[in-house]
C-alpha positions, 0 to 999 in steps of 0.5 A, a space after each residue: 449454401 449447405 443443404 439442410 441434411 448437410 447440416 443435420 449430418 455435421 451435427 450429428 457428426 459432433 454430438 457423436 464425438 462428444 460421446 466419449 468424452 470424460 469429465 476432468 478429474 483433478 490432481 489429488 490433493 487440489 482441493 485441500 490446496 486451493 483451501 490452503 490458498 484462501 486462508 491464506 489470502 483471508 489472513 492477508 487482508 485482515 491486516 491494517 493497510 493504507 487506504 487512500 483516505 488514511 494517506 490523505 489524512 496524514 498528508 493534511 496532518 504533515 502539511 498543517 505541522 509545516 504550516 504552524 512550525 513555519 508561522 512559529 519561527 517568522 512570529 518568534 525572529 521577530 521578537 525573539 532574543 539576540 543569540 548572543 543573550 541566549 548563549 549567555 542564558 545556556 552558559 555557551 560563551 565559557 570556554 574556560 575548559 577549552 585550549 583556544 590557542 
């Protein structure tokens, strides 16, 4: 085990090698920079982003359109029109216009 002078002399040791120390100095311009870089990091995030509730939302909002389109389609094949009546309706069936040979 070190001895109390031992001690003391180490610390003097280090606070006489602080003694010349110079404080840091930044590049010219850094300030100016670092300002540029946070305007524009502010003009970033003023935009609309997707939030995990607005992800949700829409989620829920696609999945009830599936379930209506698909309980519309199985309600109206059960009593809906043959699709001979609807081609007929449309006036599909006249090929007077076309060479079917």
């Amino acid at each position: 085990m070190k001895k109390n002078y031992q001690i003391e002399e180490e610390i003097e040791r280090t606070l006489q090698s602080l003694e010349g120390i110079k404080s840091a100095e930044p590049t010219p311009f850094f300030y100016t920079r670092l300002q540029a870089r946070m305007e524009k990091k502010k003009q970033v995030k003023t935009g609309w982003h997707w939030r995990p509730a607005y992800a949700y939302a829409f989620l829920g909002v696609v999945i009830l359109l599936n379930v209506w389109t698909i309980y519309q389609v199985s309600h109206r094949s059960s009593n809906a029109e043959s699709g001979e009546q609807f081609a007929n309706d449309y006036g599909l069936n006249d090929f007077s216009g076309f060479d079917t040979n």
